[in-house]
N, C-alpha and C positions, 0 to 999 in steps of 0.2 A: 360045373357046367351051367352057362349061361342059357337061360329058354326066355323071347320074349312070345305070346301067345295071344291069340283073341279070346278076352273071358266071357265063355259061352255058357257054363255052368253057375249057378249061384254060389259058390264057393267061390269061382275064381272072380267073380264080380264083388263079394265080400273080401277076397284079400286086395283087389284094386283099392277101392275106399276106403281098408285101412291103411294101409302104404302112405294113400292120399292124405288122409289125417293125421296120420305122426309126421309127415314132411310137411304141409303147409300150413296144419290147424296148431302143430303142436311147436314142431319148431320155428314156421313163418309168422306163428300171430294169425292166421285171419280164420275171422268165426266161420264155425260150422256152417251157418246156414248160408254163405255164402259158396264156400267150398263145394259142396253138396246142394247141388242146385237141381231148378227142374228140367235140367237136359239129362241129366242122369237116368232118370226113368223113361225118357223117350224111346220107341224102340228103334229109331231111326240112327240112334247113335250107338258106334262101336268101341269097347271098351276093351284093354291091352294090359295085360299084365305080364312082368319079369322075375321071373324065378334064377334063386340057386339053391339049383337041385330042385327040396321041398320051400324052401325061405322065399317069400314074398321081398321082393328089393327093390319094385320100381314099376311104376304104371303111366297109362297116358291114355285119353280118349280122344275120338275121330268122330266131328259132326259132319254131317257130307248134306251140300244142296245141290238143288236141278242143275245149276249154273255151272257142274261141276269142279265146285273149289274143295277141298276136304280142309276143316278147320279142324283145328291139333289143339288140343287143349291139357292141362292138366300132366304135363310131362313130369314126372318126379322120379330121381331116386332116393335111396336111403344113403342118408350121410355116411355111414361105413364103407359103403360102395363105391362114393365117388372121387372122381380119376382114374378111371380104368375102363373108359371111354363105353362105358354102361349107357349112358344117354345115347350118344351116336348107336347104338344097337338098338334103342327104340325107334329112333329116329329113321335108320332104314326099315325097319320093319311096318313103320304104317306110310312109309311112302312105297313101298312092295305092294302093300294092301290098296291104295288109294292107286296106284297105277290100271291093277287089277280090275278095279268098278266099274269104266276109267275115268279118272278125273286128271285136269290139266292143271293144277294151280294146287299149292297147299298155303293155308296164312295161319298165321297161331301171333298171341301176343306176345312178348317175348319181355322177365325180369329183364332190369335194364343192365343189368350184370352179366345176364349169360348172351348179351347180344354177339360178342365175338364169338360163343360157338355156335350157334345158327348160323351165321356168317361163314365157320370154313364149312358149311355143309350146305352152301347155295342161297343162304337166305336172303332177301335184302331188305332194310328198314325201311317202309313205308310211311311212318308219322312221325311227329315230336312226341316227345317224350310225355307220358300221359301218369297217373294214380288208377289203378283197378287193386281193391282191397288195401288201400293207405301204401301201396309198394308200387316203385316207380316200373313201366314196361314202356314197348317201343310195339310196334304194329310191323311186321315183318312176314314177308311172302316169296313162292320158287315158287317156280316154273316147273314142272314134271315134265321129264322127257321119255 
């Protein structure tokens, strides 16, 4: 059974950032310290983790401003997991969440690879194509209804 959760507990915020490190520090290349930045500590920011069962498999965190946009950042799952539309279950769960606060808009960068699945789940490409940590993404944003 699939659980994605807000990590409220220090556990569940340590299996976030590991999650996050064996998908993007370990298998993407990109250093630590960028991975792991100073929004992490923020407390402004909410952080999301996916379980199966007990198994950490996928996280993602939510910066939210006055403006009410919620930016999506850091979406991962574990390689074993994917295709079996594990993302799209993160993906509705912090737009659940970001409805709830309420915010009208969500934007997040987007690998320039997985732009066709943000795409069937409302997103649209906002920019050219850009380098954040040497890997190509695209600037992409919904609308919240």
């Amino acid at each position: 059974m699939y659980t994605v959760k807000v990590a409220v507990t220090p556990q569940e915020k340590k299996d976030a950032f590991s999650i996050r490190e064996k998908v993007f520090v370990k298998e993407q290349g990109v250093p630590l310290h960028l991975e792991i930045d100073e929004f992490d500590r923020d407390e402004t920011v909410t952080h999301f983790v996916m379980y199966d069962e007990a198994q950490v498999i996928g996280a993602a965190r939510m910066r939210t401003s006055e403006d009410g946009v919620a930016k999506i950042e850091r979406v991962c799952v574990d390689s074993a997991y994917r295709g079996k539309n594990l993302g799209q279950l993160v993906m509705e769960q912090l737009e659940e969440h970001a409805k709830d606060l309420p915010y009208h808009t969500m934007k997040l960068n987007a690998q320039s690879y997985a732009v066709p699945f943000y795409e069937k789940l409302g997103f649209v490409v906002t920019s050219p194509e850009f380098l954040d940590a040497g890997i190509p993404h695209r600037a992409m944003e919904k609308t919240i209804q």
